[in-house]
FIMI-859858 format. One line per field, with one value per residue (C-alpha): residue number from 1; residue in one letter; x, y negated, z negated. Coordinates in Angstrom, 1 decimal, decimal comma. Layout:
// residues N
seq = [NUM ...]
type = [A ...]
c1 = [X ...]
c2 = [Y ...]
c3 = [Z ...]
END
This chain:
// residues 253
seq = [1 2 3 4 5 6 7 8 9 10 11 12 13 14 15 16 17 18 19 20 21 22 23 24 25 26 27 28 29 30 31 32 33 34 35 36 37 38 39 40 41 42 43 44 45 46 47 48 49 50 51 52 53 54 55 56 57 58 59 60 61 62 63 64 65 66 67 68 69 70 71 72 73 74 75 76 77 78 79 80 81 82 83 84 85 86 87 88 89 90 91 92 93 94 95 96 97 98 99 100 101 102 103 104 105 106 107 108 109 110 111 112 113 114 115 116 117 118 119 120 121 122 123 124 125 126 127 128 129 130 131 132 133 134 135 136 137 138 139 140 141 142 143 144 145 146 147 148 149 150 151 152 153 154 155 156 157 158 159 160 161 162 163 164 165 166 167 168 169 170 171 172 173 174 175 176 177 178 179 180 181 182 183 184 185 186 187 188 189 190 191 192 193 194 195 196 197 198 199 200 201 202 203 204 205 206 207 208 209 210 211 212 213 214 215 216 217 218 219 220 221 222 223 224 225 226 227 228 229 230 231 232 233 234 235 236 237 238 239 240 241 242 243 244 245 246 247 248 249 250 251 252 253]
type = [X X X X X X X X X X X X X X X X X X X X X X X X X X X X X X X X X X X X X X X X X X X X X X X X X X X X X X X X X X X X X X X X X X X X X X X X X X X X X X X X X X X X X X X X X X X X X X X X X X X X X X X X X X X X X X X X X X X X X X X X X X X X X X X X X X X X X X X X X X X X X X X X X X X X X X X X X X X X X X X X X X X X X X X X X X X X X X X X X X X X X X X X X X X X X X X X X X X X X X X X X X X X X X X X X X X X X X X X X X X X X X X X X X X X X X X X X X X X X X X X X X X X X X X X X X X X X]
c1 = [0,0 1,0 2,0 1,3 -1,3 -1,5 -4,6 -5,1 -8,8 -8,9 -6,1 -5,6 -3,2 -4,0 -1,8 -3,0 -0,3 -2,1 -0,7 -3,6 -2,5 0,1 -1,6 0,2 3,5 6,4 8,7 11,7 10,3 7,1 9,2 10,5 7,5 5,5 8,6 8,5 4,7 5,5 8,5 6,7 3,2 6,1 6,4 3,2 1,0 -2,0 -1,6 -2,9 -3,0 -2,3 -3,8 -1,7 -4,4 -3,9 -6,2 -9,6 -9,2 -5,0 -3,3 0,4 1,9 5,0 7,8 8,3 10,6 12,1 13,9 15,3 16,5 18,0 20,1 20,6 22,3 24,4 26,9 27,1 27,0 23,4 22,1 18,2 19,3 20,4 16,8 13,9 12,0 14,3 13,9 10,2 10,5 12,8 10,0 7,7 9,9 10,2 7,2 5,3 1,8 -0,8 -0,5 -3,4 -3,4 -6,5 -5,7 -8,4 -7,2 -3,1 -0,4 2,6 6,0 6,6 3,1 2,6 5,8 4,6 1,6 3,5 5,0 1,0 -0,8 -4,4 -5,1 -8,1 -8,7 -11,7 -12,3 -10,8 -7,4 -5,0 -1,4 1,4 5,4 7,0 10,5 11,9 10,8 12,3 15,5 15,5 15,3 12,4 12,9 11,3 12,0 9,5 11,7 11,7 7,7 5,8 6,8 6,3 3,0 2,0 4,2 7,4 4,7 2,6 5,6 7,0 3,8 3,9 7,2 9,4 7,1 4,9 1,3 -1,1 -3,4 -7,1 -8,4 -10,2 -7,5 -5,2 -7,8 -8,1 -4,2 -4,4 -2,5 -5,9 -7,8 -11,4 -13,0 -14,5 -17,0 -15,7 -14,2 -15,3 -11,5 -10,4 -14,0 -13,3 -9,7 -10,5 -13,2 -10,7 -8,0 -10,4 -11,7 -7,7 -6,8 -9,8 -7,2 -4,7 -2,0 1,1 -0,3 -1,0 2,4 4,0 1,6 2,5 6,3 6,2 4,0 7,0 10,3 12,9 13,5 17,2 16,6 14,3 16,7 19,8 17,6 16,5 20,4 21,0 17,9 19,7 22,8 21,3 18,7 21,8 23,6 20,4 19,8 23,0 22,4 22,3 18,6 16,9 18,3 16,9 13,5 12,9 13,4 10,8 8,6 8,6 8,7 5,3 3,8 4,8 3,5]
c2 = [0,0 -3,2 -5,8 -9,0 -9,4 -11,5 -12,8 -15,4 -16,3 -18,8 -21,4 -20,8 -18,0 -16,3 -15,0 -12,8 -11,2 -7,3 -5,9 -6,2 -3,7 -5,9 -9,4 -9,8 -9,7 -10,7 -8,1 -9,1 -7,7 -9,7 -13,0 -12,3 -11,3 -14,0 -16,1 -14,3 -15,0 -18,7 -18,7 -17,2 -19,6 -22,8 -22,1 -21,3 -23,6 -21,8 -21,8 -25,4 -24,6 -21,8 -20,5 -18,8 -16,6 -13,3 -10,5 -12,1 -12,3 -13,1 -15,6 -14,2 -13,2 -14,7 -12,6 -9,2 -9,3 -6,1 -7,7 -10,2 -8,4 -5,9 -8,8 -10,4 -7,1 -6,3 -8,6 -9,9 -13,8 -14,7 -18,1 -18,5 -19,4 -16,1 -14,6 -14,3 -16,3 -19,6 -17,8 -18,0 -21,7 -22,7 -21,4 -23,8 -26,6 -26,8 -25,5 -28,2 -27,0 -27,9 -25,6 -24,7 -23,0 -20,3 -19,5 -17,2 -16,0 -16,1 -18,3 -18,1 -19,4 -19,3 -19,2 -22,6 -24,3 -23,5 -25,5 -28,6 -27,6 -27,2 -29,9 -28,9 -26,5 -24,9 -23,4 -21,6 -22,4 -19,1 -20,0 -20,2 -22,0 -21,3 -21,7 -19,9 -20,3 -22,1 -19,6 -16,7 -18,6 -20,0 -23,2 -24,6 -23,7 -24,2 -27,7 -28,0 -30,4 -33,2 -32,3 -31,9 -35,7 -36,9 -35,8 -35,8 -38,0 -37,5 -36,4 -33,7 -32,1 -31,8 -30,5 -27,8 -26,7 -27,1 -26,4 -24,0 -24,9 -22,9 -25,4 -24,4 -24,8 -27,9 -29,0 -29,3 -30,8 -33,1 -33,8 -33,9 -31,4 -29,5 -30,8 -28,9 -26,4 -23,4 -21,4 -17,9 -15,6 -18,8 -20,1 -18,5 -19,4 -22,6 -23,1 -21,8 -24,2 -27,2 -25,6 -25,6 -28,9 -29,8 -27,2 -29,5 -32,4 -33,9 -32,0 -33,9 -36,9 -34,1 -32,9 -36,6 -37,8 -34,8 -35,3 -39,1 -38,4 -35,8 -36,2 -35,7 -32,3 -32,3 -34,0 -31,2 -28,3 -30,5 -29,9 -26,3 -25,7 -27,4 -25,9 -22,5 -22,5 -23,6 -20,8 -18,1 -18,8 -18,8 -15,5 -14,0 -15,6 -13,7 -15,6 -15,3 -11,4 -11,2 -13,0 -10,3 -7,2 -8,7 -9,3 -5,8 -4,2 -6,1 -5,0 -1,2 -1,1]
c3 = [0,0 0,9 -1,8 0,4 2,7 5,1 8,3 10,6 10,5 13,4 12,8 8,8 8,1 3,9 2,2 -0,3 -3,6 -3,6 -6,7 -9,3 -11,3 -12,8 -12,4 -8,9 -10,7 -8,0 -6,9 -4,5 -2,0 -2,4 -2,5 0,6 2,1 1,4 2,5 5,9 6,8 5,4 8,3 11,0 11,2 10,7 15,1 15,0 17,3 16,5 13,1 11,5 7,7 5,2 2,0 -0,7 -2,9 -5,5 -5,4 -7,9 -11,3 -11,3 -9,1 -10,4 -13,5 -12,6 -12,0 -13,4 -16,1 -16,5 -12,9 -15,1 -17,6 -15,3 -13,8 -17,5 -18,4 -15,4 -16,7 -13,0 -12,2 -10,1 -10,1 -9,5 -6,2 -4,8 -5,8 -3,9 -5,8 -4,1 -1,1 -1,3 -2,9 0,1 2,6 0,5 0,9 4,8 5,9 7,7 7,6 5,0 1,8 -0,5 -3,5 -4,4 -8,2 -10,0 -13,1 -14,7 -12,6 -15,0 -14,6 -10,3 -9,8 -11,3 -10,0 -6,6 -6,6 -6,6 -3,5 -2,3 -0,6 -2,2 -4,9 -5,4 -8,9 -11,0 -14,9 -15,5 -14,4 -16,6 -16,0 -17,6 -17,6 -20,5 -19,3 -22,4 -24,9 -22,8 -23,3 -19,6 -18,0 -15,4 -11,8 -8,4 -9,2 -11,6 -13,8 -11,3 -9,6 -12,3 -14,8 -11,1 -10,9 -14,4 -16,0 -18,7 -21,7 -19,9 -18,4 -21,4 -22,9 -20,4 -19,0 -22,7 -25,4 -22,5 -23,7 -21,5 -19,5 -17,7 -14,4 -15,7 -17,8 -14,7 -12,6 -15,1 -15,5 -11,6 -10,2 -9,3 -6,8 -7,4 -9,8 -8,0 -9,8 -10,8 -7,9 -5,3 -5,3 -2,1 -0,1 -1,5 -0,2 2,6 3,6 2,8 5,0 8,1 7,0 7,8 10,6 12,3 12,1 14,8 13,4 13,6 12,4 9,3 9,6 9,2 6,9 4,9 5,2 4,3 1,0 -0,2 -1,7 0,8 1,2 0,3 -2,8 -3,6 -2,7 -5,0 -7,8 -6,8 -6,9 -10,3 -12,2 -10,5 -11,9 -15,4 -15,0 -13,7 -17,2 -19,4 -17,8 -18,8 -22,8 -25,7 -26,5 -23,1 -23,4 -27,0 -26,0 -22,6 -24,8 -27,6 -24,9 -23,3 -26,4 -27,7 -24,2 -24,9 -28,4]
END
């Protein structure tokens, strides 16, 4: 079975994470494969717009972690990135179609950073974000440290991506990082209404409007490669290695 799906319906490609057996937890092989249908609609003609979605009732549970304690303990220097998750966050940054977000259910740690690489997010009241890097002993990534006090200012970041409060669908439509509130297992009709709603625009006036309202990509990617390194050391750290094996260890018992 396939852990990423992806169609074309008309000029939208979806995107859908398939492994809801573990909340659409991110393998390697999923980064990359969602990377790879991000790549291939960027020449694309046909395609106008593209929805990133998880199988109902879990957008992602982030990454899986027994990956990062496997490369924690193998004693072997890896910065965030060399992973797949900055391979996936790279194919975020210079893709030039319209991205929205369908979130039903958990989005932790990559799975919120990545919305503010989206263009529209679409979320239902059951949603549930969440970036619990700092009490695993790691740093932000996806460039969540420079995004998200953009977005939300210095006081909400903090809020969320050092002390890691959890924040609702309605909470983060409220802080303004979602754009609507679907009703429950609506989130990927909804998105995918809005992404024909802007597939049926001139599309490079989209796709210059869209790259004069973001950061200039190589500022992004400078701070993709600090938050890297940082995250690479933190991996390797006696705390963040101390904080995985608690974690596992309360989800065996």
């Amino acid at each position: 079975m396939s852990h990423v799906l992806v169609r074309d319906e008309g000029a939208v490609r979806v995107i859908t994470m398939n492994r809801p057996e573990k909340k659409n937890a991110l393998t390697q092989e999923m980064y990359h494969s969602i990377a790879g249908a991000l790549d291939s609609a960027t020449g694309d003609k046909a395609i106008r717009c593209i929805v990133i979605a998880g199988q109902p009732g879990a957008f992602t549970a982030g990454n899986d972690l027994a990956d990062f304690m496997a490369a924690g303990s193998s004693g072997e220097r890896q910065e965030f990135g060399t992973s797949g998750g900055a391979t996936l966050l790279h194919a975020l940054l210079r893709n030039p179609k319209p991205l929205v977000a369908a979130v039903d259910g958990v989005a932790v740690g990559i799975g919120t950073t990545m919305m503010f690489h989206c263009d529209y997010v679409v979320a239902t009241k059951a949603s549930m974000f969440a970036t619990p890097f700092v009490g695993l002993g790691l740093v932000p990534e996806g460039a969540s440290s420079l995004l998200m006090p953009r977005a939300l200012g210095h006081q909400k970041a903090f809020e969320i991506l050092v002390m890691g409060r959890r924040i609702d669908g309605e909470a983060a439509h409220h802080a303004g990082f979602v754009n609507q509130v679907a009703a429950p297992g609506q989130a990927e009709a909804d998105a995918l209404t809005v992404a024909q709603e802007i597939a049926a625009l001139p599309p490079e006036a989209v796709a210059i409007s869209k790259r004069l309202m973001r950061l200039p990509p190589e500022q992004v990617a400078e701070r993709f490669a600090l938050e890297g390194k940082h995250f690479g050391e933190q991996m390797r750290s006696p705390e963040a290695l101390s904080a995985f094996k608690g974690f596992l260890d309360r989800k065996r018992a």
